[in-house]
N, C-alpha and C positions, 0 to 999 in steps of 0.2 A: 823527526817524523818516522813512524814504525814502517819497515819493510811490507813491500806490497805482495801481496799472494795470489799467481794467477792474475796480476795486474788489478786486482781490488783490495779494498782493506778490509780488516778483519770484521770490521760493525756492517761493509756491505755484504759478507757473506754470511754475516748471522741475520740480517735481513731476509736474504732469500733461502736458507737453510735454518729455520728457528732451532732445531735439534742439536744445530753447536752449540748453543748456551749449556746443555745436559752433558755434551759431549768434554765441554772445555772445565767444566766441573768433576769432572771423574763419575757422575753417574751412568749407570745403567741405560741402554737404549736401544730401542730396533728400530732400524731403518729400511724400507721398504725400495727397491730397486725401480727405478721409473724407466730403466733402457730394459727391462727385464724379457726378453724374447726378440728383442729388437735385433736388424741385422749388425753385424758386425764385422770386424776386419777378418780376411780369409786367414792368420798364420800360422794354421795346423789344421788337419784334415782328419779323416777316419784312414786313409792309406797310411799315416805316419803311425797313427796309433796297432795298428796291422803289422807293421814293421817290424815296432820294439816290440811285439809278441810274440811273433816269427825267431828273430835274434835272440830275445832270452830263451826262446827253445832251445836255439843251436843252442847255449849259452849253460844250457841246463846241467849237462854230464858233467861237464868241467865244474861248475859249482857244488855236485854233489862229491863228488871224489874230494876237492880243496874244501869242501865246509860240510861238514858230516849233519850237521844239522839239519841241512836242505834234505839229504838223503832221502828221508819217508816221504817226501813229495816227488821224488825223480829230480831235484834240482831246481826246480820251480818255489818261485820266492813270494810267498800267500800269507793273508792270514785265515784266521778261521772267525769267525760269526757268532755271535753268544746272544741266547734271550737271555735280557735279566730284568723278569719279572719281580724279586724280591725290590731291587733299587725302585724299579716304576712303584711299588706299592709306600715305600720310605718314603721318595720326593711328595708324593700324593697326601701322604701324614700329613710330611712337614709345611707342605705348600697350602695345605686344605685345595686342593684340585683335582678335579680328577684326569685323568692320561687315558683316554680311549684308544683302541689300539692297541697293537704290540712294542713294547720296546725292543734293541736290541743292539750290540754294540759289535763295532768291528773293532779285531782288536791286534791294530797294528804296532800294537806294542808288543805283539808277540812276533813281527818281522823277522824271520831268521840273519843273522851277519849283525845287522846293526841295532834292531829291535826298534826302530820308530817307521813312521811313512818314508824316508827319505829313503830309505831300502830300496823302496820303486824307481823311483828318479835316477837317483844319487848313482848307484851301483850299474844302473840300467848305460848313462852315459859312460861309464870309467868302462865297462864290457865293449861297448860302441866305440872308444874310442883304440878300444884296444885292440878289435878286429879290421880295423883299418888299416894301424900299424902295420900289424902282421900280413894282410893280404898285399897292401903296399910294396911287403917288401920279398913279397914273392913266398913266403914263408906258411902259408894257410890260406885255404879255401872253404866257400861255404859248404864244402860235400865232406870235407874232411872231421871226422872226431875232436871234436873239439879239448877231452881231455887231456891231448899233447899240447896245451897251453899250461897244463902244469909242470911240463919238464925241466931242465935249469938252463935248456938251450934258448927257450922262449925267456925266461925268468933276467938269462943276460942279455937276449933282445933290447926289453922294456925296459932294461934299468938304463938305457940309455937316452930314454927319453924320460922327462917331468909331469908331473899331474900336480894339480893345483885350485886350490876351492878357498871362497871366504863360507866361516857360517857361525851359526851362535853357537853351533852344539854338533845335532844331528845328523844333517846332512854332511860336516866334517867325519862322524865315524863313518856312516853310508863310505865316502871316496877314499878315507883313510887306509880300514879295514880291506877293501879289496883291491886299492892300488896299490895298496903295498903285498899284496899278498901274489900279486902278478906280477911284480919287479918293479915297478915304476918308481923315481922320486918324487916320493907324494909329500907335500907341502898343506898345511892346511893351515888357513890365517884366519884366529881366533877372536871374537869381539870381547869385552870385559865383559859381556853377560852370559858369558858360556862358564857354565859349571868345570869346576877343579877336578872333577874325576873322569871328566870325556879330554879334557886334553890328555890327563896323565895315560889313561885307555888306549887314545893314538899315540903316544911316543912308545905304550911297549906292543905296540904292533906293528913298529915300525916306520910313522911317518915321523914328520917335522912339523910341530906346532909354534909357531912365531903368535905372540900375544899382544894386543892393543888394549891399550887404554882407553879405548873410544868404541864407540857402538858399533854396530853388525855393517852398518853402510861404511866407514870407515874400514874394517876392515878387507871387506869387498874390494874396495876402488884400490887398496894397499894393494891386495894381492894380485887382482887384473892388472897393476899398471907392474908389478915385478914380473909377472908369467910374460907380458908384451915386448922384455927383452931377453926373452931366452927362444928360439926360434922352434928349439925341441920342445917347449913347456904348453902344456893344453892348460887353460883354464876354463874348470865347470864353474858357469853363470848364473848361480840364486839368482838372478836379477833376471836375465835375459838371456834362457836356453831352451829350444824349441823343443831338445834331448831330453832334459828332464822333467820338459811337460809330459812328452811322445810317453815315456816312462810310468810316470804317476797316470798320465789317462788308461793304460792296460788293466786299471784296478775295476773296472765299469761289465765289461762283459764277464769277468771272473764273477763280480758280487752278485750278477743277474743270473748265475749256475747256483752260487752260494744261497740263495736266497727261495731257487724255485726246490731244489734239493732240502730245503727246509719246512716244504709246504706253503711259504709265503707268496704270494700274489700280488706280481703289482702292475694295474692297469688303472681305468681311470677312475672305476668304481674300489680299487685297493690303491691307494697313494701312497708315495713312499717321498720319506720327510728325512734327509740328513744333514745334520749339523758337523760342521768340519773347524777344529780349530785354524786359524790362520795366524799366520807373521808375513812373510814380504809376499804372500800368495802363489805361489811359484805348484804347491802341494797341491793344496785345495783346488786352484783352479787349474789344475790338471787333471783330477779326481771329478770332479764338476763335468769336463768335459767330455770322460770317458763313461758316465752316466748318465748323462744326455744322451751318449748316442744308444745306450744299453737300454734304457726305457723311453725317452721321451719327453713328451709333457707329463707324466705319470711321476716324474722324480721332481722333487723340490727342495735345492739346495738353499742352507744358511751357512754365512760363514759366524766364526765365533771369536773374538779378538778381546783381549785386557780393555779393561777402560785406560789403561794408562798407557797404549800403544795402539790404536786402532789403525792403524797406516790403510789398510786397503778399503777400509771406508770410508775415509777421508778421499785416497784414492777416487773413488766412485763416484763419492760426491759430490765434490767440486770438477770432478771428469779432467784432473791434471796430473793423474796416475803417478808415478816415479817424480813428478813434479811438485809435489808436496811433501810435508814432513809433518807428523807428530807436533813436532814444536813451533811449528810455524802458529798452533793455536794454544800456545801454552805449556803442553802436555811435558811428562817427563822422560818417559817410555821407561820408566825404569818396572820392571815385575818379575815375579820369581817365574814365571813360563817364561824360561830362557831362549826356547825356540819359536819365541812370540814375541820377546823383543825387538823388535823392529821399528826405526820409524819411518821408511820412506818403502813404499808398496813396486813392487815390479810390475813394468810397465807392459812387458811381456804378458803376463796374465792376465793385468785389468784388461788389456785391448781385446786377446784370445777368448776370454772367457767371462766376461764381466757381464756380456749380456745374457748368460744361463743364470747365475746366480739371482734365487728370487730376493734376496737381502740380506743383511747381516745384523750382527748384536754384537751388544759387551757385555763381558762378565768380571765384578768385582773381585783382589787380588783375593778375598775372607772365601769367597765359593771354591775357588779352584781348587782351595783344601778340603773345606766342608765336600767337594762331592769323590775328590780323590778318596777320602774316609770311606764316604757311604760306597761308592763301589767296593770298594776292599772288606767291608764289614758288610755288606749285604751279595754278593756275588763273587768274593774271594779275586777279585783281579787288583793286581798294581798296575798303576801307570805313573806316571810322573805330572804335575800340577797340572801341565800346557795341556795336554791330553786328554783333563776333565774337561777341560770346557764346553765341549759340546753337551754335556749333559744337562747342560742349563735350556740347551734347544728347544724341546719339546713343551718347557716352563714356562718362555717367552711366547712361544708362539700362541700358546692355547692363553695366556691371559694380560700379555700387552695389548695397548688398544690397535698398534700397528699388526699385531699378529692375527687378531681378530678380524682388523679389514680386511688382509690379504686372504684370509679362509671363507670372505663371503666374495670378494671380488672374485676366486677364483672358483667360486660354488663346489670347496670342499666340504662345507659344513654338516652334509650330511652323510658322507663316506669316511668322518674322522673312526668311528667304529670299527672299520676294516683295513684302520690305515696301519703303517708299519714308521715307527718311526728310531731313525738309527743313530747311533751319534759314534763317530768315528775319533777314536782311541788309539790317535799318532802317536804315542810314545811314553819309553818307560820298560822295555824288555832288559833293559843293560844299567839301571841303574843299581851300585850298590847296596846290601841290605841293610848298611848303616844310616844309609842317606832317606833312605824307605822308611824306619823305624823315626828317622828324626821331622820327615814330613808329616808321617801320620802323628807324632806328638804334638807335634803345631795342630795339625786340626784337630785333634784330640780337645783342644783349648777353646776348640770353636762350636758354633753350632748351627747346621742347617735350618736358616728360616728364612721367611718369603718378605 
């Protein structure tokens, strides 16, 4: 007898979800959220998000002294906004569709320190965890300069204490790069779908990469249940941390500066449509939440996941969040968007934030290259596979039949014209230029079609 999921079996929940059948085949799909505005569990507020905005202020001088990069922002850790009108006019060829609206991509792949979204999060908790330390122990105050956290007085502080993270990739350099660059013993426990050149990255920056042969959750549960016998040792929670929501939601009030400083308008006659890739949801639905409260009903997020890992829509679906797995419906989770390997959805998110999310989709492993290409050859940006996904967003929505309900359910169909639609470019600022050259050959081999 096959294992029961959620206390049913698998034929009773393709009974009341027909769209497993597409789902457990590796097709393409969007799925339309039914808790969508609905209320939901209080476990993050607009105060928290205030917070970690506040603190990377303080936070700011010290980053720009210790990472030169930040510098021309004052320390402040941003990306910048890009229309790209040549890609909307390629997908539009390629698709025969047309894209009303503006396109426009945020492109956190240009993150300073680590170059993906996890920059927000990731980096946001290792600072938080790190001004605690220090005022804990009498050693710093929030009135104080914070660039005296660069000294080697501070530096042998924190090497007394441990930092420690599971991840596929990204959010490992996020905690790596600046736990170590604070003193801390940084640990980072690696899944096998994390790329060879982001652990070797962390080891000459000095953390400790320990590697498994088993997937992202795997490594996770490894690394939490090692940091749970060191009393000094913090472990940052992909799965379940309010810090690295608090963190990735600061992106919300930034984009709504980034966006009116562009000329763009979004109210309810201008809509704003952004597609986020996803893996254990931790990013995205931090991001989500920080742009809900930035616009409102005016913003409408999708999330964007492999067909061969869809974990938080699964998540959603069956409403058993961290309770379900990928494989529970067959699936392999295996895909070259290493930071989307994932198969079990953080539970943290779904509950925080699942009710903003108006739906999600999947995107076949053959696109992720086809659009990483067409960005790079139509608007000059790299990113890395995971990263394209949302550009599939704006494709789904205007011509699946689920996209098309929810644009009349929600009577935007006649303000698509003035809408904005943005697909968010997690990652890819730190990848090698060899590995660059060897992706674009792959999709070099492929071809954008609908």
């Amino acid at each position: 007898m096959k294992a029961l999921i959620g206390g049913r079996t698998i034929g009773e929940w393709e009974r009341e979800q027909p769209l497993l059948k597409d789902i457990e085949a590796y097709r393409e799909v969007m799925w339309l959220n039914p808790n969508y505005g609905k209320a939901a569990a209080d476990l993050v507020s607009g105060e928290d998000t205030a917070e970690a905005e506040a603190r990377l202020c303080r936070f700011a001088p010290y980053l720009a002294h210790v990472f030169p990069e930040t510098a021309p922002a004052g320390g402040i850790i941003e990306s910048p906004i890009y229309p790209a009108p040549e890609l909307k006019h390629l997908l539009e060829r390629a698709f025969s569709l047309t894209i009303p609206g503006t396109l426009m991509m945020k492109a956190d792949s240009e993150l300073p320190i680590s170059g993906s979204i996890k920059a927000r999060g990731g980096i946001y908790e290792v600072l938080k965890t790190a001004e605690q330390f220090a005022i804990r122990a009498g050693l710093l105050t929030e009135h104080d300069a914070y660039t005296c956290l660069a000294d080697a007085s501070f530096h042998r502080f924190f090497s007394r204490y441990s930092m420690a993270v599971g991840s596929t990739g990204n959010l490992g350099l996020s905690v790596g790069i600046v736990g170590a660059a604070l003193g801390f013993q940084t640990t980072v426990h690696m899944s096998a779908d994390a790329s060879p050149w982001k652990k070797a990255l962390l080891r000459q920056k000095g953390a400790k990469v320990k590697e498994y042969e088993a997937d992202y959750s795997v490594a996770v549960t490894e690394g939490r249940r090692q940091a749970e016998q060191n009393p000094n040792c913090h472990f940052i929670d992909d799965e379940n941390s309010k810090d690295l929501f608090a963190g990735y939601a600061t992106a919300g009030h930034r984009l709504k500066k980034q966006l009116a400083d562009a000329g763009l308008s979004v109210d309810k006659a201008h809509p704003l449509f952004v597609y986020l890739p996803c893996g254990v949801g931790g990013g995205p639905a931090g991001v989500a939440f920080g742009l809900k409260q930035a616009f409102g009903e005016s913003v409408h997020v999708f999330f964007v996941e492999p067909t061969h890992a869809p974990c938080f829509l699964l998540g959603l679906m069956t409403g058993l969040h961290n309770h379900v797995s990928v494989r529970d419906f067959g699936l392999d989770n295996r895909t070259a968007a290493d930071g989307l390997a994932v198969a079990r959805p953080s539970a943290f998110a779904g509950k925080a934030a699942g009710h903003l999310i108006s739906g999600c989709m999947t995107i076949a492993e053959d696109r992720l290259f086809q659009f990483l290409k067409a960005l790079k050859d139509t608007e000059n940006h790299w990113v890395e596979p995971s990263a394209a996904a949302g550009i599939y967003g704006p494709l789904m929505l205007l011509s699946d039949r689920c996209g098309k309900a929810y644009l009349r359910q929600h009577h935007l169909e006649g303000t698509l014209a003035s809408a904005t639609h943005l697909f968010w470019a997690t990652g890819g600022g730190m990848v090698p230029q060899k590995n660059r050259e060897a992706e674009y050959a792959l999709a070099s081999r492929l071809h954008v079609s609908d």
